[in-house]
VEXRO-958985 format. One record per residue: residue number from 0; residue in one letter; x, y, z of N, C-alpha, C, O in turn. Coordinates in Angstrom, 2 decimals. Each point is the difference from the previous one (the first is absolute). Layout:
<recs>
<rec><k>NUM</k><r>a</r><n_u>X</n_u><n_v>Y</n_v><n_w>Z</n_w><ca_u>X</ca_u><ca_v>Y</ca_v><ca_w>Z</ca_w><c_u>X</c_u><c_v>Y</c_v><c_w>Z</c_w><o_u>X</o_u><o_v>Y</o_v><o_w>Z</o_w></rec>
...
</recs>
This chain:
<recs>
<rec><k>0</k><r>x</r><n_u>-14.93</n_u><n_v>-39.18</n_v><n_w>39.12</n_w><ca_u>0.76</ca_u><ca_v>0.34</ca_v><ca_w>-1.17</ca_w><c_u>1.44</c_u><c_v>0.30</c_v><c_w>0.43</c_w><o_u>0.31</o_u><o_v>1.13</o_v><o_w>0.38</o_w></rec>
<rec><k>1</k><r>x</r><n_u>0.70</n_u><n_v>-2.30</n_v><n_w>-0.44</n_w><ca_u>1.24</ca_u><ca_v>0.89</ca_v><ca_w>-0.18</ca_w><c_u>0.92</c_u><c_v>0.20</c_v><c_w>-1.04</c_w><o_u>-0.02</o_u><o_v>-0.49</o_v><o_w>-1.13</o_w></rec>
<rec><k>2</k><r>x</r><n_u>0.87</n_u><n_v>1.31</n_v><n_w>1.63</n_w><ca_u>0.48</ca_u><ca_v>1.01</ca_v><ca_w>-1.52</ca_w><c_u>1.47</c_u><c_v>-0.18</c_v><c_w>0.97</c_w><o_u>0.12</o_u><o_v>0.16</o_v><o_w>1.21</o_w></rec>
<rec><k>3</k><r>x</r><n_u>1.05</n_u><n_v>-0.61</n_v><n_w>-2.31</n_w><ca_u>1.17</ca_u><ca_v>-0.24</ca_v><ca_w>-0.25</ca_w><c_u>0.96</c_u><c_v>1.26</c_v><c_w>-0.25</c_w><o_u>-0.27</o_u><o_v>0.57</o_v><o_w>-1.06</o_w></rec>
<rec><k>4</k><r>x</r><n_u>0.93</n_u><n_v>-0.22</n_v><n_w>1.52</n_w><ca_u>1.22</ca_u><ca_v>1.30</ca_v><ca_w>-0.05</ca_w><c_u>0.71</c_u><c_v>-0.19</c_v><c_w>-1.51</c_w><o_u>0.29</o_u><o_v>-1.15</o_v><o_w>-0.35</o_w></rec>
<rec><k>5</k><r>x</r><n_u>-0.15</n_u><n_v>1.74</n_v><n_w>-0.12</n_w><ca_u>0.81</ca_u><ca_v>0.01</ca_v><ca_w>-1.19</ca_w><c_u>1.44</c_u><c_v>0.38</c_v><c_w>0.64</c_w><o_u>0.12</o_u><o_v>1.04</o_v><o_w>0.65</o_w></rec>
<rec><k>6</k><r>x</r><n_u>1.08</n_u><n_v>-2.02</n_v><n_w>-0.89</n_w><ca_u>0.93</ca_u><ca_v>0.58</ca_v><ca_w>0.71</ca_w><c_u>0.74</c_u><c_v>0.90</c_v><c_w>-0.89</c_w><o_u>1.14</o_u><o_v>0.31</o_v><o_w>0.34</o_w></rec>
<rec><k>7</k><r>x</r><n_u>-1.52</n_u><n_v>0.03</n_v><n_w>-1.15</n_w><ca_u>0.59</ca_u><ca_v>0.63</ca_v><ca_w>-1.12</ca_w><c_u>-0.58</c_u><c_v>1.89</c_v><c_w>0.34</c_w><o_u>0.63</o_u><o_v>1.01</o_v><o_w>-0.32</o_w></rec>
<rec><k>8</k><r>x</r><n_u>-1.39</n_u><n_v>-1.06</n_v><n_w>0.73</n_w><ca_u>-0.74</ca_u><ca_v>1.34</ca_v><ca_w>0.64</ca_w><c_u>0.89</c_u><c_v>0.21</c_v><c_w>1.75</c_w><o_u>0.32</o_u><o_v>1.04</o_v><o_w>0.59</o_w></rec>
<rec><k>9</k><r>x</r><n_u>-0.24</n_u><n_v>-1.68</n_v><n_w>-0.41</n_w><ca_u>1.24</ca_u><ca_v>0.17</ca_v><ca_w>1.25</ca_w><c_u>1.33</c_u><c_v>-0.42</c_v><c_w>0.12</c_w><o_u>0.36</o_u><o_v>-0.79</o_v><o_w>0.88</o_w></rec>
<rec><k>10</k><r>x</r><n_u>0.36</n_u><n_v>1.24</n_v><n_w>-1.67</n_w><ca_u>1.09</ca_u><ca_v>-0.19</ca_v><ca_w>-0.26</ca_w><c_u>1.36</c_u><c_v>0.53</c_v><c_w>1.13</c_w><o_u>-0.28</o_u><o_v>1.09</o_v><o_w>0.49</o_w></rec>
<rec><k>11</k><r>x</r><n_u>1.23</n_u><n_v>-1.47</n_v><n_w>-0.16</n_w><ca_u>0.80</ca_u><ca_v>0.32</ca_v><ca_w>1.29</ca_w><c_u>1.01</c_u><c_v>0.80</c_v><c_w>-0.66</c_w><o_u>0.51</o_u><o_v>0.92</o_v><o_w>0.64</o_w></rec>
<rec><k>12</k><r>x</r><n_u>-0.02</n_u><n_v>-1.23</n_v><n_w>-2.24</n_w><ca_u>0.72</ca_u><ca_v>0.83</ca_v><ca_w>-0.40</ca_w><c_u>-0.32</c_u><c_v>1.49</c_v><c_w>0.55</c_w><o_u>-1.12</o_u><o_v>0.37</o_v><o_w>0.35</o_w></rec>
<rec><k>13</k><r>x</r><n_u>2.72</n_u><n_v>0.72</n_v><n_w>-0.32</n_w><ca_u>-0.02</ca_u><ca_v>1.34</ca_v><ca_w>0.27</ca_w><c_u>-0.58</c_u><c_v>0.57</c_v><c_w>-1.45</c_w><o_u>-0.23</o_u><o_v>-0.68</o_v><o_w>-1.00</o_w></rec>
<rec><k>14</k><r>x</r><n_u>0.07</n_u><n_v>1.99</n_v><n_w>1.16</n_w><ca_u>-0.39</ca_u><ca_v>0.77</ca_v><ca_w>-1.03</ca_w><c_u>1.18</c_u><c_v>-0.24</c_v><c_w>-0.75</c_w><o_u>0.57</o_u><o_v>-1.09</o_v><o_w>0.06</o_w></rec>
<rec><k>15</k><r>x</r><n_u>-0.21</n_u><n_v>1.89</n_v><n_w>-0.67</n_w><ca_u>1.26</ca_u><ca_v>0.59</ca_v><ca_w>-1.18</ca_w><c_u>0.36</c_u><c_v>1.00</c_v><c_w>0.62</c_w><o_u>-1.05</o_u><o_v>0.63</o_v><o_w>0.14</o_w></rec>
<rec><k>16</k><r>x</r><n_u>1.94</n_u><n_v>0.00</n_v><n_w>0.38</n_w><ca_u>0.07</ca_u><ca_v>1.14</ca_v><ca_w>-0.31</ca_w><c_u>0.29</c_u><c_v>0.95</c_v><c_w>-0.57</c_w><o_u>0.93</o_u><o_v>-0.37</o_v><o_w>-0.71</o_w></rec>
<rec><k>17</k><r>x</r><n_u>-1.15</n_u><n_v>1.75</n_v><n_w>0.45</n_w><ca_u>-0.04</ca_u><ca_v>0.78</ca_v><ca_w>-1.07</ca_w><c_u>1.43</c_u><c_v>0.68</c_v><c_w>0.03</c_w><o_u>0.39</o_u><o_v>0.55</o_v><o_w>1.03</o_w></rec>
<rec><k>18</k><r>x</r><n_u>0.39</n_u><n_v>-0.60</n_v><n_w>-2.18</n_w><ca_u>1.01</ca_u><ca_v>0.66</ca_v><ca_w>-0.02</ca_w><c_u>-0.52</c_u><c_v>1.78</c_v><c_w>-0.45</c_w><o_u>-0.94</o_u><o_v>0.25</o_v><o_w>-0.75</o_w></rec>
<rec><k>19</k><r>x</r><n_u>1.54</n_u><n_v>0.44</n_v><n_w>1.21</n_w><ca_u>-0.06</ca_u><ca_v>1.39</ca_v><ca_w>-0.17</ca_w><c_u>0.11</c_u><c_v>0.52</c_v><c_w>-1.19</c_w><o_u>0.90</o_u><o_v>-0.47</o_v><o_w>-0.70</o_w></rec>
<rec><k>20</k><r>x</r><n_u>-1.79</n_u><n_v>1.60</n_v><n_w>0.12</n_w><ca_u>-0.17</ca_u><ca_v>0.75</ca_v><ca_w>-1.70</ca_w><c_u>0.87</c_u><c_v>0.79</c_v><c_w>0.60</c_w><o_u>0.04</o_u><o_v>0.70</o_v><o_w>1.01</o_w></rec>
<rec><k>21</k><r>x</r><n_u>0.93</n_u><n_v>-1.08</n_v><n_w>-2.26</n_w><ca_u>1.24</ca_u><ca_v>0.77</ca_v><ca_w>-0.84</ca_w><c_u>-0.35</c_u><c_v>1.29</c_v><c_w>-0.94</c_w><o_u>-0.62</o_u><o_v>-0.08</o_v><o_w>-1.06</o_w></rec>
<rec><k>22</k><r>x</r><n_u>1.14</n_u><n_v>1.33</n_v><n_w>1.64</n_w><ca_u>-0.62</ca_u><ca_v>1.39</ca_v><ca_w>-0.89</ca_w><c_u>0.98</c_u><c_v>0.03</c_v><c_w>-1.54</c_w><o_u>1.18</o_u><o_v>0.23</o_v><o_w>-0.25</o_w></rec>
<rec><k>23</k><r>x</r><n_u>-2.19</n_u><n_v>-0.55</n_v><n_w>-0.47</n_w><ca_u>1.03</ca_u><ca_v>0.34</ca_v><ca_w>-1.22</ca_w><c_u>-0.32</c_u><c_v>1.31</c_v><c_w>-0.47</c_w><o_u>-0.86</o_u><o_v>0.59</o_v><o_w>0.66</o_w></rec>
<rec><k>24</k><r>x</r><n_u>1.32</n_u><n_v>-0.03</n_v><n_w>-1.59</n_w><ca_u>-0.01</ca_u><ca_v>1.24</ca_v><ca_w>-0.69</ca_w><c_u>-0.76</c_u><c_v>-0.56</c_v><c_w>-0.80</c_w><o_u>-0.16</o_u><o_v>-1.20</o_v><o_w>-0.22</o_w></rec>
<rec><k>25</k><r>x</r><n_u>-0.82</n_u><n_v>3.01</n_v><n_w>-0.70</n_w><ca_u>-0.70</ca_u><ca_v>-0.07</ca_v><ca_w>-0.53</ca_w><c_u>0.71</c_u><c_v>-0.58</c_v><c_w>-1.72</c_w><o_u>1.07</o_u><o_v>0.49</o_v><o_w>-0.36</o_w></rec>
<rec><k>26</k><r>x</r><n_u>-1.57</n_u><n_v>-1.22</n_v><n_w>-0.28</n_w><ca_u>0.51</ca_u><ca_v>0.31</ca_v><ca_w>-1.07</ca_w><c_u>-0.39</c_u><c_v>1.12</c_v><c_w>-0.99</c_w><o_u>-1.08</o_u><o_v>0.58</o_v><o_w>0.19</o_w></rec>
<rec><k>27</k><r>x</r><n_u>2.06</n_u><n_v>-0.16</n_v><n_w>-1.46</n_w><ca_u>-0.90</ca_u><ca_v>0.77</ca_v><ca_w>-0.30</ca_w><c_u>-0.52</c_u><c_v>-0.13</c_v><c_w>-1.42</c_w><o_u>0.15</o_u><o_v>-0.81</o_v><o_w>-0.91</o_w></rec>
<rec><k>28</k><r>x</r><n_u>-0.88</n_u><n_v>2.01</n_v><n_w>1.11</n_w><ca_u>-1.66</ca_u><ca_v>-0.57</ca_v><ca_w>-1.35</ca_w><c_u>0.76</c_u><c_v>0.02</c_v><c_w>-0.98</c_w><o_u>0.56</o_u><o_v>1.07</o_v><o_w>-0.25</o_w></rec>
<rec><k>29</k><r>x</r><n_u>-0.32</n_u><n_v>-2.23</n_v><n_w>-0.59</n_w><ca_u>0.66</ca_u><ca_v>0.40</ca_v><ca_w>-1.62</ca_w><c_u>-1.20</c_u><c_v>1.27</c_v><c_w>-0.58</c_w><o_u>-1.01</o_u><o_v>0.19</o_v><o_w>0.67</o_w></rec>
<rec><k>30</k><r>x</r><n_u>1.21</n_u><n_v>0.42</n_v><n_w>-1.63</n_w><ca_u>-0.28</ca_u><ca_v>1.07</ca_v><ca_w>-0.78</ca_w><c_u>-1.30</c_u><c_v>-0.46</c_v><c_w>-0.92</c_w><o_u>0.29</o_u><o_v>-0.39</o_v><o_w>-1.13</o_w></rec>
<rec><k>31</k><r>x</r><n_u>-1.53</n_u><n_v>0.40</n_v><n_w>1.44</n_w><ca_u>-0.80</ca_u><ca_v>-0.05</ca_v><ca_w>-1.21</ca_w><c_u>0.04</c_u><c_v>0.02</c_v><c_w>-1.37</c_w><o_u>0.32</o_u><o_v>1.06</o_v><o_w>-0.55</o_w></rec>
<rec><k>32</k><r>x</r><n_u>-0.59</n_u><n_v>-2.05</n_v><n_w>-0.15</n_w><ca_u>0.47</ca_u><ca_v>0.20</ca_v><ca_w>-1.43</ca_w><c_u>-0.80</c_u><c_v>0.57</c_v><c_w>-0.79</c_w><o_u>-1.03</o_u><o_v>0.22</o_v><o_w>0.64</o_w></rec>
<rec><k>33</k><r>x</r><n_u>0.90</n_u><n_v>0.22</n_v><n_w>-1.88</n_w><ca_u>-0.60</ca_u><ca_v>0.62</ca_v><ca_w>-0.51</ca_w><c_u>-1.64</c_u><c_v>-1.19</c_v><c_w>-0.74</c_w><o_u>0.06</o_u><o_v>-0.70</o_v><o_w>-1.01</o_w></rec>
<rec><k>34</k><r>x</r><n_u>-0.88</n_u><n_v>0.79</n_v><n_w>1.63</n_w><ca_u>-1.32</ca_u><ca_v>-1.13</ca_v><ca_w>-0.87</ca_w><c_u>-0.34</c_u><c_v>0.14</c_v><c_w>-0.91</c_w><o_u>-0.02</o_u><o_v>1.19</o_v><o_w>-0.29</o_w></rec>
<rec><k>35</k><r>x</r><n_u>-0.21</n_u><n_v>-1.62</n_v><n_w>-0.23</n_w><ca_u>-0.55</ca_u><ca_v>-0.17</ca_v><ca_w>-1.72</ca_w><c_u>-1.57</c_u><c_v>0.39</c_v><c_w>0.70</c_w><o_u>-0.39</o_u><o_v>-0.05</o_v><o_w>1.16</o_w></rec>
<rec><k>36</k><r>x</r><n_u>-0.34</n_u><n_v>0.47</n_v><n_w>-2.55</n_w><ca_u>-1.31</ca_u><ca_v>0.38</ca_v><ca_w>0.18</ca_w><c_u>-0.68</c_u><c_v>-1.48</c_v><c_w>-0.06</c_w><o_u>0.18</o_u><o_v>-0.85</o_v><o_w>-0.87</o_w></rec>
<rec><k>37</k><r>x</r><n_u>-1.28</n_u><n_v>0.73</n_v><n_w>2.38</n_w><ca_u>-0.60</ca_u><ca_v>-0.81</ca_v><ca_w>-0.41</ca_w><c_u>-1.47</c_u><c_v>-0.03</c_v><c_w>-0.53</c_w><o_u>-0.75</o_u><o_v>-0.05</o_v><o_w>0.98</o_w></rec>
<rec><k>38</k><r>x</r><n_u>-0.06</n_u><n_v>0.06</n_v><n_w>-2.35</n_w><ca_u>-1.18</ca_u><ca_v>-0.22</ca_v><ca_w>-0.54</ca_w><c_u>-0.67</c_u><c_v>-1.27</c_v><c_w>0.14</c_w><o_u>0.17</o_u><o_v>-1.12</o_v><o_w>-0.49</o_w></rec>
<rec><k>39</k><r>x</r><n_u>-1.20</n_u><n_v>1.76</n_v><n_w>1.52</n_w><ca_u>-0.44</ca_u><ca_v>-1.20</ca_v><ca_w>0.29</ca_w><c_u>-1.78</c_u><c_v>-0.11</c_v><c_w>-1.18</c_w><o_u>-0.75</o_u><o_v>0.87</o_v><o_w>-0.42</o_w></rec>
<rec><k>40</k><r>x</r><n_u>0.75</n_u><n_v>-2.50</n_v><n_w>0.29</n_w><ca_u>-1.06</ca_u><ca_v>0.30</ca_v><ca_w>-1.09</ca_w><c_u>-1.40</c_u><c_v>-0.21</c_v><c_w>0.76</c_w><o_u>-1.04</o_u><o_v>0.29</o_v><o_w>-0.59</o_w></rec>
<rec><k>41</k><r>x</r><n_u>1.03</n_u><n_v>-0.84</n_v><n_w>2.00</n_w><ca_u>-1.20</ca_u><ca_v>-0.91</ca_v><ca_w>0.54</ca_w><c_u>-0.76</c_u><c_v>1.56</c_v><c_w>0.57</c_w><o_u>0.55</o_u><o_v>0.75</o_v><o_w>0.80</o_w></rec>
<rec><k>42</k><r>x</r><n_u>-1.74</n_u><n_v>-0.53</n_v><n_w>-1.36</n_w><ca_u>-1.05</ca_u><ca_v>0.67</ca_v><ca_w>0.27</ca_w><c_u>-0.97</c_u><c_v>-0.40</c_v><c_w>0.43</c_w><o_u>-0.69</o_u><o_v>-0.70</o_v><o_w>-0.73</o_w></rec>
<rec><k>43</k><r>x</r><n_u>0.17</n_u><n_v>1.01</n_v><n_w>2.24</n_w><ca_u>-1.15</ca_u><ca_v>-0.47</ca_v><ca_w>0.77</ca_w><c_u>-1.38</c_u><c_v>1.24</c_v><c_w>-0.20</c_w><o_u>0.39</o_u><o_v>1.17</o_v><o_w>0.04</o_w></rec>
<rec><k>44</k><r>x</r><n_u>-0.93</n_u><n_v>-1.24</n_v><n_w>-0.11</n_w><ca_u>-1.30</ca_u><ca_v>0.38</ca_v><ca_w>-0.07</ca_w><c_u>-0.56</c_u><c_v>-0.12</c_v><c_w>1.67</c_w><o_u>0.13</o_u><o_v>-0.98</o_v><o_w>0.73</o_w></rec>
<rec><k>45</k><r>x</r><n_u>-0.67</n_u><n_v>2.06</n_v><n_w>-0.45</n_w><ca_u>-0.56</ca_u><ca_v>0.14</ca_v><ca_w>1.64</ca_w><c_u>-1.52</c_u><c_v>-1.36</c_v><c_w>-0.68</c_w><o_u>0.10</o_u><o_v>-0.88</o_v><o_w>0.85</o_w></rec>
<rec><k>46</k><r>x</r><n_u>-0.68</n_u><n_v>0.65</n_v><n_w>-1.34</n_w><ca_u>-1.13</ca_u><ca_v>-0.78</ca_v><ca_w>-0.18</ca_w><c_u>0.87</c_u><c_v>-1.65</c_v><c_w>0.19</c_w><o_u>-0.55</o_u><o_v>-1.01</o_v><o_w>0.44</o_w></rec>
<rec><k>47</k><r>x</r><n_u>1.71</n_u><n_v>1.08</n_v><n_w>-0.82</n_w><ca_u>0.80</ca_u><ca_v>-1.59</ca_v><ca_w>-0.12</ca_w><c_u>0.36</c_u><c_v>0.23</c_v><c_w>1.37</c_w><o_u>-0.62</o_u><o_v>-0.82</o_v><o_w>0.68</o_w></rec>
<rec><k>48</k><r>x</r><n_u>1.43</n_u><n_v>1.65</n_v><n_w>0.11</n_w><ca_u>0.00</ca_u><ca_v>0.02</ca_v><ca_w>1.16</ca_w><c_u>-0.80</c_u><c_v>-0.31</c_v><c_w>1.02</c_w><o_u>0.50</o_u><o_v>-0.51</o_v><o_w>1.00</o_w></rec>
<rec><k>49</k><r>x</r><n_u>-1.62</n_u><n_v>0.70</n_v><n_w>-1.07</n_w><ca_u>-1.50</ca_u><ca_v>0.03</ca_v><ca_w>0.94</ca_w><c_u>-0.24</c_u><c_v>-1.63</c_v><c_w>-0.32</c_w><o_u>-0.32</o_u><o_v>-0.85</o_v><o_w>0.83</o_w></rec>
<rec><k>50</k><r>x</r><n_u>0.48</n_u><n_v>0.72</n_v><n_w>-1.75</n_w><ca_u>0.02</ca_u><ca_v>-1.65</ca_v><ca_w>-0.33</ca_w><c_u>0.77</c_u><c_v>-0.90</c_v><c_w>0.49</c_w><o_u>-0.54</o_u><o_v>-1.06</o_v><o_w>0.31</o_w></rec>
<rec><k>51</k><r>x</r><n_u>1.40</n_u><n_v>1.14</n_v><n_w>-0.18</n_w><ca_u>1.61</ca_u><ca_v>-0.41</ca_v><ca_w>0.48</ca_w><c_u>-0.43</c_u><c_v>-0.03</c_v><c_w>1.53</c_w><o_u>-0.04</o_u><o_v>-1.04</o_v><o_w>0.65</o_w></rec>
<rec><k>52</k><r>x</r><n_u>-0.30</n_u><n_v>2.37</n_v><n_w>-0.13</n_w><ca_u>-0.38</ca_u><ca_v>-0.24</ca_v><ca_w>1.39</ca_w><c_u>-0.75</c_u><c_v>-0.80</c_v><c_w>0.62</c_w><o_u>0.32</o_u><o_v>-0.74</o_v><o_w>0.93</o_w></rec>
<rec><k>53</k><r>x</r><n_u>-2.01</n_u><n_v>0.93</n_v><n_w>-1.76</n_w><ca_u>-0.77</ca_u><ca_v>-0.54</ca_v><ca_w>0.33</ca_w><c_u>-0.36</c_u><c_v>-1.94</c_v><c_w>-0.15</c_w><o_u>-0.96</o_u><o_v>-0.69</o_v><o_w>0.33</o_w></rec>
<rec><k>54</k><r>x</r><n_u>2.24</n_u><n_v>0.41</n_v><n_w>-0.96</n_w><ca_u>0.83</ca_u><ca_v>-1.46</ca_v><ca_w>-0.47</ca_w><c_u>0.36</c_u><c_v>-0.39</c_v><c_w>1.57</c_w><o_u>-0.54</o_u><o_v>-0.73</o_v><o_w>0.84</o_w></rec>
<rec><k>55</k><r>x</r><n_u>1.93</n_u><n_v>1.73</n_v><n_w>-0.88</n_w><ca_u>0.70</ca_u><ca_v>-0.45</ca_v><ca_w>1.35</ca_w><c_u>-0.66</c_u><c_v>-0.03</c_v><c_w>0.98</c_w><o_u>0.26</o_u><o_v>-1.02</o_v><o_w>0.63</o_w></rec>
<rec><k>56</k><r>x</r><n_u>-1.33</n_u><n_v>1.89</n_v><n_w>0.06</n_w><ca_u>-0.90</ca_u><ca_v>-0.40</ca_v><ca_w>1.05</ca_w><c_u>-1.26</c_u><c_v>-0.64</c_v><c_w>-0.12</c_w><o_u>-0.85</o_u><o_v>-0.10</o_v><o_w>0.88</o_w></rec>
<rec><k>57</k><r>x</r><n_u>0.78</n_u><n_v>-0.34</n_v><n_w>-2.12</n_w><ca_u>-0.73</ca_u><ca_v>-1.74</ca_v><ca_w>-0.23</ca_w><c_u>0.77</c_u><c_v>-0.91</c_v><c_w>0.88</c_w><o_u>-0.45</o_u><o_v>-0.66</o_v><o_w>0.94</o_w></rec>
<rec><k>58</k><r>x</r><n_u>1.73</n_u><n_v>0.71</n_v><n_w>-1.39</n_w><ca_u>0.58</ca_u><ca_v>-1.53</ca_v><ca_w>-0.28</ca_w><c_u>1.14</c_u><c_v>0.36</c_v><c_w>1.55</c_w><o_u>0.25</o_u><o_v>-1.07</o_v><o_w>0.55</o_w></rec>
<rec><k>59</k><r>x</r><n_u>0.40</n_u><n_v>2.24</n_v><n_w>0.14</n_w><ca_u>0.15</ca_u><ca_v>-0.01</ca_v><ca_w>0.89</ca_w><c_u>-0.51</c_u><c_v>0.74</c_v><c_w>1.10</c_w><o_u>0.66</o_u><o_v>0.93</o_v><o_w>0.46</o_w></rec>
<rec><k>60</k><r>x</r><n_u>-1.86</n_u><n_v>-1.28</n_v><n_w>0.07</n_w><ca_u>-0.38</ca_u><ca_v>1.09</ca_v><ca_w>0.89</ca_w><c_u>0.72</c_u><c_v>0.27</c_v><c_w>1.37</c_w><o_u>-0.10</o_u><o_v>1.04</o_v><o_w>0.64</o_w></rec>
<rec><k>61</k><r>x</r><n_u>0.68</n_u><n_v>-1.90</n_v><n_w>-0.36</n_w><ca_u>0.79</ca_u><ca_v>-0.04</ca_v><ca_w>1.43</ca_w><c_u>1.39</c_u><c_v>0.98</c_v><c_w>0.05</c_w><o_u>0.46</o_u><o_v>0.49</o_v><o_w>1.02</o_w></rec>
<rec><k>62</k><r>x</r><n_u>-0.03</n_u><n_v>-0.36</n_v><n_w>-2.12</n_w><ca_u>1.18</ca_u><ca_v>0.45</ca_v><ca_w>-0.57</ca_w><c_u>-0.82</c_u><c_v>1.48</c_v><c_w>-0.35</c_w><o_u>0.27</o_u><o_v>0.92</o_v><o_w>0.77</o_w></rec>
<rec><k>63</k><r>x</r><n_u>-0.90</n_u><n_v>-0.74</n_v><n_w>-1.45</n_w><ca_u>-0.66</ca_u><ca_v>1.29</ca_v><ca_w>-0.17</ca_w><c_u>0.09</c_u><c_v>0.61</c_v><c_w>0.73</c_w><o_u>0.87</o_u><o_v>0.87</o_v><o_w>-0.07</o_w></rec>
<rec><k>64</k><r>x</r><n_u>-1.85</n_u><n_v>-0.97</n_v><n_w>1.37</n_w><ca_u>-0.73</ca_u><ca_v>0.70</ca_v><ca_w>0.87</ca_w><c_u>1.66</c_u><c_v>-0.18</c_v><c_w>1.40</c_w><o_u>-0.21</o_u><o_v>0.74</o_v><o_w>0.96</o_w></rec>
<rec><k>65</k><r>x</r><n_u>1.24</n_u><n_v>-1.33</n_v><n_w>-0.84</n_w><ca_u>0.40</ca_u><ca_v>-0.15</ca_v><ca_w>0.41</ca_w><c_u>1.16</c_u><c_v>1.16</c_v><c_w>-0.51</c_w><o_u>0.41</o_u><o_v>0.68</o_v><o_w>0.94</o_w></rec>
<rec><k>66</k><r>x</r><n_u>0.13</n_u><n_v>-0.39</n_v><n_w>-2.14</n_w><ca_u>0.59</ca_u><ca_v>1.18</ca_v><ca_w>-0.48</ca_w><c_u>-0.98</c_u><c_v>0.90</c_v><c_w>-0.27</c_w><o_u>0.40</o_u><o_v>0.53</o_v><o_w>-1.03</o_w></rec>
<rec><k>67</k><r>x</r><n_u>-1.42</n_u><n_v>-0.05</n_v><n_w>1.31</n_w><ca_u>-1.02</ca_u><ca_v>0.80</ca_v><ca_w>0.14</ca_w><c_u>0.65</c_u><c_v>1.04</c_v><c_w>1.41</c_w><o_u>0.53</o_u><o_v>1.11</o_v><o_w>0.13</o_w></rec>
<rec><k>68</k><r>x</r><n_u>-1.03</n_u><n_v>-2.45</n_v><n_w>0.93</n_w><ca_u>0.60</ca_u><ca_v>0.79</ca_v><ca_w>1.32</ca_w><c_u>1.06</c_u><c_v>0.17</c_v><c_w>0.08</c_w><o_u>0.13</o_u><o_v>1.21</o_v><o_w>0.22</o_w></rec>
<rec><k>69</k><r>x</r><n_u>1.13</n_u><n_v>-1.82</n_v><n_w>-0.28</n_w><ca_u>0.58</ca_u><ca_v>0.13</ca_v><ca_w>-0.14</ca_w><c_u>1.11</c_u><c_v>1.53</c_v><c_w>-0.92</c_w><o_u>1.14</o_u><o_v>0.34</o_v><o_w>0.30</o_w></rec>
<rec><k>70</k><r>x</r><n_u>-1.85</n_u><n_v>0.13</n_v><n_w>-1.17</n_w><ca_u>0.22</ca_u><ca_v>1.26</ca_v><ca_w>-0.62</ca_w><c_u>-1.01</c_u><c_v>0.96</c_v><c_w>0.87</c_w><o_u>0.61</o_u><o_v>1.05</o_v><o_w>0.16</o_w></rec>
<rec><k>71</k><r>x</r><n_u>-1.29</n_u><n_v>-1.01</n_v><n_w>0.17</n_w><ca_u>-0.76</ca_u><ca_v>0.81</ca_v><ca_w>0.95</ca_w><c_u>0.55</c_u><c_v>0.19</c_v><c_w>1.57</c_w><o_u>-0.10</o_u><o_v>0.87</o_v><o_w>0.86</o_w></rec>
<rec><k>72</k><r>x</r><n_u>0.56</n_u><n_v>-1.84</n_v><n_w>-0.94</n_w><ca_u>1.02</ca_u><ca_v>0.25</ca_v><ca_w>1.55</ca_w><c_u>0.83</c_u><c_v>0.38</c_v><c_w>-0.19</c_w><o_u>0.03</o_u><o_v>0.92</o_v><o_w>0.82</o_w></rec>
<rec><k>73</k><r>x</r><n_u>1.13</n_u><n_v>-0.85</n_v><n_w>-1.52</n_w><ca_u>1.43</ca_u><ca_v>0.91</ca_v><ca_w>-0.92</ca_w><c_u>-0.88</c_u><c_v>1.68</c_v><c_w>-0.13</c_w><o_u>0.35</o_u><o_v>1.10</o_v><o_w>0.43</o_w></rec>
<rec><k>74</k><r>x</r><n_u>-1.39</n_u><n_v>-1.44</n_v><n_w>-1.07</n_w><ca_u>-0.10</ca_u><ca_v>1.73</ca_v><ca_w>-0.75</ca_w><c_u>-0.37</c_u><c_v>0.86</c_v><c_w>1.45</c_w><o_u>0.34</o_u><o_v>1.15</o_v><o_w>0.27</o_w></rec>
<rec><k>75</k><r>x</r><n_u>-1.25</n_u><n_v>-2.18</n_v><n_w>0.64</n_w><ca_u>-0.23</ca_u><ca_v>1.03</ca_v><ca_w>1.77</ca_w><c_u>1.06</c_u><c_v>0.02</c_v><c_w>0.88</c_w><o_u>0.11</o_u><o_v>0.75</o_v><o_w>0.96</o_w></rec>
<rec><k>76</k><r>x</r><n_u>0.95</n_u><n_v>-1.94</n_v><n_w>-1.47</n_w><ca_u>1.12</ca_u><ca_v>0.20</ca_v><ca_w>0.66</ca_w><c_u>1.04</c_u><c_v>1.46</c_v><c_w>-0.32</c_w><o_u>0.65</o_u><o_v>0.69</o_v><o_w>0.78</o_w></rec>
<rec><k>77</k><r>x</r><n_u>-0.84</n_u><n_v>-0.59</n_v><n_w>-2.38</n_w><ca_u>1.21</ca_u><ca_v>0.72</ca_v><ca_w>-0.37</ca_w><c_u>-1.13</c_u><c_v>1.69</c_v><c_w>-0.08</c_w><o_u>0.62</o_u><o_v>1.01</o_v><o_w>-0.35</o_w></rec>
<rec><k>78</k><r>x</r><n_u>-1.78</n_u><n_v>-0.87</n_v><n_w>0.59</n_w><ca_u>-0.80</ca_u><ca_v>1.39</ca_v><ca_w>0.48</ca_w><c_u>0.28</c_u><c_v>0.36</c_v><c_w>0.89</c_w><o_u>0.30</o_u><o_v>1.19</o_v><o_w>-0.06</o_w></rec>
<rec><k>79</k><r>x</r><n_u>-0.19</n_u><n_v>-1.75</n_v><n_w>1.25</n_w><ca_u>0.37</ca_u><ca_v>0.13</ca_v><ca_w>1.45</ca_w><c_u>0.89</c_u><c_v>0.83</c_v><c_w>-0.27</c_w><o_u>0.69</o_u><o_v>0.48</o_v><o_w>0.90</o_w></rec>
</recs>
């Protein structure tokens, strides 16, 4: 079996090099404006919730169980 070099993976060009970060000043925070009230109308029900869940880890279990651990490693990270 032989296998061909991609010459594109070994390239002779130099790197780039990096020009140096420039310290700028902070800008500053414009002033918060005043918000209007927001009423929100969408009401969930903990029973539509449990539903909703039990949907998403139908249809993604890899993604589930993957932000599962993922929040469980944050919450033993941030106990420590």
């Amino acid at each position: 079996m032989v296998m061909k070099d991609d010459p594109e993976l070994f390239a002779t060009d130099p790197a780039p090099k990096r020009r140096p970060r420039t310290k700028r000043a902070a800008a500053p925070d414009p002033e918060p404006e005043a918000a209007p009230a927001i009423v929100s109308e969408a009401v969930a029900t903990l029973d539509d919730l449990r539903v909703a869940g039990e949907r998403f880890i139908r249809e993604q279990p890899l993604l589930a169980v993957s932000l599962a651990v993922g929040l469980g490693y944050l919450i033993g990270r941030l106990r420590r």
